[in-house]
C-alpha positions as CSV (number, residue, x, y, z in Angstrom):
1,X,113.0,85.2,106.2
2,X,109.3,85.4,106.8
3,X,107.1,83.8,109.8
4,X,103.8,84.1,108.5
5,X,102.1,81.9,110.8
6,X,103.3,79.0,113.8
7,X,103.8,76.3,111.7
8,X,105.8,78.1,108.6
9,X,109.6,79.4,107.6
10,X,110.4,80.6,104.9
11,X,113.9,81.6,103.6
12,X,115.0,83.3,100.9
13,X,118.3,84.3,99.4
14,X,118.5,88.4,99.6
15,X,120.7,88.6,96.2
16,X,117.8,86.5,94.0
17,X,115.2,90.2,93.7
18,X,112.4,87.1,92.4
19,X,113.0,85.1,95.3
20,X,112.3,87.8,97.6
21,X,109.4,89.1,95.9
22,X,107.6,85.4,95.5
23,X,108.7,84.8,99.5
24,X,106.6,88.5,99.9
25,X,104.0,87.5,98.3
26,X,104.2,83.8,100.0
27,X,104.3,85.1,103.3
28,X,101.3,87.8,103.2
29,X,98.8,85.2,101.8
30,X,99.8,82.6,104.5
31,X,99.4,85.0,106.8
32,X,95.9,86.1,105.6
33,X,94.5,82.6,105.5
34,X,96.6,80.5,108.0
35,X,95.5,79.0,111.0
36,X,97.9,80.7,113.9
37,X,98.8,83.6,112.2
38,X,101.9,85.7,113.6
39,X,102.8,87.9,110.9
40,X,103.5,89.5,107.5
41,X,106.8,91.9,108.4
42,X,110.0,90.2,106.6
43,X,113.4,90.2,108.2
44,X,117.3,89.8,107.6
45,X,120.2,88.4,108.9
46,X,122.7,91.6,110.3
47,X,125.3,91.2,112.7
48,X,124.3,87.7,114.1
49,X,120.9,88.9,114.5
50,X,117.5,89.4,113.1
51,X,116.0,93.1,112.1
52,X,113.1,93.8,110.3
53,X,113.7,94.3,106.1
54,X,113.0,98.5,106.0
55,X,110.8,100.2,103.6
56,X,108.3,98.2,101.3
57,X,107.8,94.4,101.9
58,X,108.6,92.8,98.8
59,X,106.4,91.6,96.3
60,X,102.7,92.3,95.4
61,X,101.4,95.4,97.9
């Protein structure tokens, strides 16, 4: 799931690798050129919560 700026969600499905690579991508160019940015970081549902995905955002760095 990314938040790239106030008025955007985006979900992906963890299992699909291109999914999660285009929602990467998706989400760092919103971010760059949105109005009311918040941010690039990409997280996942654990545990009834939300934590940041680890190590390299997918897609296009």
């Amino acid at each position: 799931m990314g938040i790239p700026s106030r008025d955007v969600l985006l979900v992906a499905d963890s299992a699909n690798r291109d999914a999660l690579q285009r929602l990467g991508d998706t989400v760092r160019e919103i971010h760059a050129t949105g109005a009311c940015s918040l941010t690039a970081d990409l997280y996942e549902r654990v545990d009834g919560g939300w934590r940041k995905l680890a190590g390299k955002t997918p897609g296009k760095n």
